[in-house]
C-alpha positions in Angstrom: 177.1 89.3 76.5 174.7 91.6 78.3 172.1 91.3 75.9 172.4 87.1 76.1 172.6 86.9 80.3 169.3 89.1 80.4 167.9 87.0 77.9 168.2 83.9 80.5 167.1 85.8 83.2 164.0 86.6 81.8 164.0 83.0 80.4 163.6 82.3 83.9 161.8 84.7 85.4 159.2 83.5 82.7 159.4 79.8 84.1 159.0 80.9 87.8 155.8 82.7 87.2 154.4 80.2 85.2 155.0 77.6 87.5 154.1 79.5 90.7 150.6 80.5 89.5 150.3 76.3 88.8 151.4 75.7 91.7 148.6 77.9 93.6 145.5 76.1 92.1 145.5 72.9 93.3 142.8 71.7 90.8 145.0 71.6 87.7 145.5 68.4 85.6 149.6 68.5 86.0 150.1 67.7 82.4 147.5 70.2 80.9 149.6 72.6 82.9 152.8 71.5 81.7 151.1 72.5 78.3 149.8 75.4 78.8 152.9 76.9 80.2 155.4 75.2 77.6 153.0 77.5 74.7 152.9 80.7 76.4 156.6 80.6 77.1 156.8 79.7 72.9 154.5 82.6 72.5 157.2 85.3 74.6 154.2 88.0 74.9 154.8 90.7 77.7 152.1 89.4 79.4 149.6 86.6 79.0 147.1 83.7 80.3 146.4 80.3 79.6 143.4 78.6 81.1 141.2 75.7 81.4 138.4 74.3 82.4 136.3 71.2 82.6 132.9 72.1 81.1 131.2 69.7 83.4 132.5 70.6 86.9 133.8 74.0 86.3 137.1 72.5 87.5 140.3 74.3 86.4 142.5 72.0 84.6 145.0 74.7 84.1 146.0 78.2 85.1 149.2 80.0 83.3 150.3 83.1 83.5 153.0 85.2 82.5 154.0 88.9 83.5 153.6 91.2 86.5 151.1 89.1 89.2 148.2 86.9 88.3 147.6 87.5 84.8 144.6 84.6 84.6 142.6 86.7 87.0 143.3 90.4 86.1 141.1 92.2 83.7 144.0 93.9 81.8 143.1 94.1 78.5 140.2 94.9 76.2 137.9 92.1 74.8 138.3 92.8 71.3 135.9 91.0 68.8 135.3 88.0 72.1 132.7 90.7 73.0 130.8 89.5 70.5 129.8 86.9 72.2 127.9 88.7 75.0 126.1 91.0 72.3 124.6 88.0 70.1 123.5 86.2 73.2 121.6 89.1 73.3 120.4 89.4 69.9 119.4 85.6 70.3 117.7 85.7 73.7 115.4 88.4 72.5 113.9 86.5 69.9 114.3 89.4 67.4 117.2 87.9 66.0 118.5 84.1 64.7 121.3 83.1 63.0 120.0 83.4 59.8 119.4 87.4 60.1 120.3 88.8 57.0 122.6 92.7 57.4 124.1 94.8 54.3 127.6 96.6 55.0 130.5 97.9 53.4 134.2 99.4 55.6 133.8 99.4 59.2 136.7 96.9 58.8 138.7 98.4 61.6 136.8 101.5 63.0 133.3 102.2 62.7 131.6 105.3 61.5 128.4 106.6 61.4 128.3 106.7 57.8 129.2 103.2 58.3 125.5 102.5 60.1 123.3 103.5 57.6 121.2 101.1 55.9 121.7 102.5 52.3 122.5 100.8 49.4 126.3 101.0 48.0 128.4 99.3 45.2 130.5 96.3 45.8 128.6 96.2 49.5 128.2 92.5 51.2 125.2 90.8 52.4 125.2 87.9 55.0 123.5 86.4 58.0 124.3 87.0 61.3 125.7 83.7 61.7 128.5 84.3 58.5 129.1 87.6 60.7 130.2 86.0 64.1 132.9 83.4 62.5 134.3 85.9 60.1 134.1 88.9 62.8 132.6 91.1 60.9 132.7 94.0 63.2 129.8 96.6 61.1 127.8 94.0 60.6 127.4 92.8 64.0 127.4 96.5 65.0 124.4 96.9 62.4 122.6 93.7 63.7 123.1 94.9 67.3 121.2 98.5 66.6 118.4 96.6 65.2 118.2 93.8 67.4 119.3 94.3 70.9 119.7 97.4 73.1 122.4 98.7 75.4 120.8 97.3 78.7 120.1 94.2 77.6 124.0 93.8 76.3 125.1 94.9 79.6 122.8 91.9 81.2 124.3 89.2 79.1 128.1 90.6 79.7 127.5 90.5 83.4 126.1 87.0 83.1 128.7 85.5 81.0 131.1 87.0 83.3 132.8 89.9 80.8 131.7 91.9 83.6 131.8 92.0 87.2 133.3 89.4 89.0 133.4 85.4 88.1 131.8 82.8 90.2 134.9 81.1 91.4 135.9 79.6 94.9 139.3 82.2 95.0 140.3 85.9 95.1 140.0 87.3 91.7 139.6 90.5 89.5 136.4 92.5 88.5 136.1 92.9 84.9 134.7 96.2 83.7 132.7 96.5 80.9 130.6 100.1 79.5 128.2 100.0 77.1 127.0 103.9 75.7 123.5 104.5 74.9 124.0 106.7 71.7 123.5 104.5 68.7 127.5 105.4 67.8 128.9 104.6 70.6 126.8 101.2 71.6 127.7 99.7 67.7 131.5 100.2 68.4 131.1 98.9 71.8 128.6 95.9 70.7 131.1 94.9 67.9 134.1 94.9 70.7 135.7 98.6 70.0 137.4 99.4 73.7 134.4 99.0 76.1 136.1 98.0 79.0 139.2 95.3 80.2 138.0 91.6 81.1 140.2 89.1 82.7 141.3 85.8 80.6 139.2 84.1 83.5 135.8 85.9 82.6 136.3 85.0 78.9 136.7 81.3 80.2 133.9 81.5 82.0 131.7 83.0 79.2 132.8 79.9 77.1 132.4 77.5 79.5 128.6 78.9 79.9 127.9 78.7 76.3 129.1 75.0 76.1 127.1 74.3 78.9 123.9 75.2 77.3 123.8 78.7 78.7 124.2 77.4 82.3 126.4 78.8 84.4 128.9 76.2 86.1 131.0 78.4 89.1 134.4 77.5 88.7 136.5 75.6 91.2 139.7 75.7 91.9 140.5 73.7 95.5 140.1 70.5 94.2 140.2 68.0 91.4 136.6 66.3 92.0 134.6 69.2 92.5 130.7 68.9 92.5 128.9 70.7 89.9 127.6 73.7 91.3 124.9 75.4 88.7 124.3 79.4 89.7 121.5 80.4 87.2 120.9 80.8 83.1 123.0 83.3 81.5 120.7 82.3 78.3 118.4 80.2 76.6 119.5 76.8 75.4 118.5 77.6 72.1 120.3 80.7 72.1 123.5 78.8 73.4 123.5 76.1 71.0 122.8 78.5 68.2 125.5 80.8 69.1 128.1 77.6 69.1 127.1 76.6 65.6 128.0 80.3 64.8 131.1 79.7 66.6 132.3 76.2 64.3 132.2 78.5 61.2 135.5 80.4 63.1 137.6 77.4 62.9 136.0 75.7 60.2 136.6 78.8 57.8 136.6 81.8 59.7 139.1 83.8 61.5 140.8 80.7 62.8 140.5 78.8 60.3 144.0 78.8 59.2 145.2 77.7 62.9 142.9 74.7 62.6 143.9 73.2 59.3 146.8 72.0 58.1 146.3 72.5 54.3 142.9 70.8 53.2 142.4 68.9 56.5 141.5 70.0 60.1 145.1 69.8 62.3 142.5 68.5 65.3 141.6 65.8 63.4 138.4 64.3 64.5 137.9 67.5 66.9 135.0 70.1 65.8 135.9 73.1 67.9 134.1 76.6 68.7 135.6 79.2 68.8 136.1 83.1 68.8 138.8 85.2 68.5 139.7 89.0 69.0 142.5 91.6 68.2 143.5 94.8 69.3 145.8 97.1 68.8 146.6 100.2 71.0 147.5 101.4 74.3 150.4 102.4 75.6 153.3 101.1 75.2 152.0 99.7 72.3 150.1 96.0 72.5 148.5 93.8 69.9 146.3 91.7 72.0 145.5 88.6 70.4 142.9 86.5 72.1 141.1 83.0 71.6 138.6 81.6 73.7 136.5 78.4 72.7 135.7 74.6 73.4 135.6 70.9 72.2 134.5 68.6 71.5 131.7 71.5 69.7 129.0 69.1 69.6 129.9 67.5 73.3 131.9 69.7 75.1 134.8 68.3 77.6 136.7 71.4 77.9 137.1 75.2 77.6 139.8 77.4 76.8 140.7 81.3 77.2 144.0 82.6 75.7 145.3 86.1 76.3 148.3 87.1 74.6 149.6 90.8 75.0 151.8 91.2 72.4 154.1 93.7 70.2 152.7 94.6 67.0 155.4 91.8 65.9 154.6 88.6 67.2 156.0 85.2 67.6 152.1 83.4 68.2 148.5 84.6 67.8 146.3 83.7 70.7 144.2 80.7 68.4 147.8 79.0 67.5 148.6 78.7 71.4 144.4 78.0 71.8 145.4 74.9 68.9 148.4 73.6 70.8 146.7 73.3 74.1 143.6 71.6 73.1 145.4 69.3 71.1 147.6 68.2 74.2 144.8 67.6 75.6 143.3 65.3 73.2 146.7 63.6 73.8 146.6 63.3 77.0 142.5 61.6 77.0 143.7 59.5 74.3 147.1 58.2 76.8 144.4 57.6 79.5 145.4 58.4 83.1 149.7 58.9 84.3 150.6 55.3 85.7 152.9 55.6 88.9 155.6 52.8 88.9 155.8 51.0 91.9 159.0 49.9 93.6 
C-alpha cells in the first residue's frame, strides 16, 4: 500500500516539475512541450532533459525537465561519446583531417589504453574512415584520429564554441558547462573520444547541434518569445566542416548507434525524415547512473529543428535517450504536418 501511494506521489511530483519548467519559458510551441514531457515521464530516469529548438531563430520550442531544479540548464552529467562532436570539428577545421581519413584499431571498446594507441599492426584489427568512426562511435579510433589530427588546445576551442563548455548564448540564467582536456597524449585520447572530461548541460549539447545544422553559425538561443529575430554571434566552424560533420552524423541513424531507434524493421520509423544524430553512454558515478544521451536534427539535409536528450538512468532502463530523441521529433513532424491549433470561436 506504501509502496503504490509513493508511487503516485512521485507520479506527480514528476508532472509538476515538468510542467513548471514549461511553464517558465515562454517561447515553447505548447504541443512540442506536451511531447517532450509525456516521453521523459515514459522514460522514469532519476533525472533528465528534453529540449528543442528552432534551427532558424534559436527559439526554444520546448524545455522539459525532470528531477531536483532545472535539469535543461545544469551541466550534471558527462558528455559521453556527444564529445565527439567538438573533437572532429576540430579535426575538420584544421584541414589535416576529412571524412574519409583512414585509422587502424583494435579494443578500446570501453576504456582506452595506451597499448590501445599504438599504430601497430594486429590480427583481426579494423580499418575505417573517420566518417564510419563518428556514426558507429568508435571511441579508439576517434581517440587515434584525434592524436594525429588535432591537439588539446584546439579541442578546447571548438568545445567552448559549440557551447560544451562555458556558458550558452541564451537570453536567461543558466549553468556553466565544464569541460578539461589533458595535454598528455593518454589522457587527451580518452578525453577527445568522450572518457569523463567534464559535465555539460542538455542545453550546451542543443546548442552544439543547433550550430552544426546551422552551417557552423552560432544562432543565440531565445527563450522570451515565440518570434524571436535571429541573432548570429560568430563561427564556431567552417561550413565545410559543418556540413561534413552532418553527413558523418546520418550514418548514426541510418546504420549506426541509432540505427535501430530509427527503423522499424527494413524501413526508417521517420519515414521521409533523414536525421543526424549522435549519441553517448556512460556508466559510473555515484549512486550509480547510465547516462544515455541523444542530440541531433532534421530534416539532415534542411534542418527545422534540434534536439538534446539527457536521460540519467539506472543501469536498467525503461528508454535510451535516441528512443525518447525518436518520439519527439516524430511529434513534431505531426504537428507541421496538422498545420497550426485552430481556436473555436463561440
Amino acid at each position: 500500500m506504501l509502496r503504490a501511494l509513493w508511487a503516485i506521489a512521485a507520479f506527480w511530483m514528476v508532472l509538476l516539475v515538468a510542467r513548471r519548467s514549461g511553464a517558465e519559458v515562454p517561447s515553447i510551441d505548447e504541443r512540442l512541450q506536451a511531447s517532450a514531457e509525456r516521453w521523459l515521464r515514459t522514460a522514469a530516469p532519476h533525472e533528465g532533459a528534453v529540449v528543442m529548438s528552432d534551427v532558424k531563430t534559436g527559439r526554444v520550442l520546448a524545455w522539459a525537465s525532470l528531477g531536483g531544479g532545472d535539469r535543461v540548464g545544469a551541466a550534471f552529467a558527462p558528455l559521453a561519446s556527444v564529445f565527439k562532436l567538438a573533437t572532429v570539428a576540430a579535426m575538420l577545421d584544421s584541414g589535416r583531417a576529412t571524412g574519409g581519413s583512414m585509422v587502424c584499431y583494435s579494443g578500446g571498446e570501453r576504456a582506452i589504453d595506451s597499448s590501445d594507441l599504438r599504430d601497430v599492426h594486429l590480427p583481426g584489427e579494423a580499418c575505417i574512415p573517420l566518417r564510419t568512426a563518428v556514426g558507429y562511435s568508435i571511441n579508439v579510433a576517434i581517440a587515434k584520429l584525434a592524436l594525429r589530427h588535432t591537439q588539446p588546445a584546439e579541442v578546447e576551442e571548438k568545445a567552448r564554441l559549440l557551447g560544451l563548455d562555458g556558458v550558452v548564448p541564451i537570453d536567461r540564467a543558466v549553468g556553466r558547462s565544464h569541460i578539461t582536456i589533458p595535454d598528455d597524449p593518454l589522457g587527451f585520447a580518452r578525453a577527445a573520444a568522450g572518457f569523463w572530461n567534464g559535465r555539460t548541460s542538455a542545453l550546451g549539447a542543443l546548442f552544439a547541434v543547433q550550430t552544426i545544422a546551422n552551417g557552423g553559425t552560432r544562432v543565440r538561443l531565445h527563450t522570451g518569445t515565440k518570434s524571436p529575430a535571429r541573432v548570429e554571434e560568430g563561427r564556431a566552424m567552417r561550413w565545410e566542416s559543418a556540413a561534413e560533420l552532418a553527413r558523418m552524423m546520418q550514418i548514426t541513424t541510418r546504420s549506426g548507434t541509432a540505427a535501430k531507434a530509427f527503423h522499424k524493421g527494413q524501413r526508417p520509423s521517420l519515414e521521409g525524415v533523414a536525421v543526424a544524430g549522435k549519441t553517448g553512454t556512460l556508466i559510473g558515478d555515484k549512486p550509480t547512473r547510465m547516462y544515455s544521451w541523444f542530440v541531433g536534427f532534421a530534416p539532415a539535409d534542411a534542418p527545422e529543428v534540434a534536439i538534446s536528450v539527457l536521460l540519467a538512468n539506472d543501469v536498467t532502463w525503461r528508454m535510451k535517450g535516441n528512443e525518447v530523441g525518436r518520439e519527439v521529433l516524430a511529434d513534431y513532424f505531426r504537428t507541421r504536418a496538422a498545420g497550426p491549433r485552430r481556436i473555436a470561436r463561440r
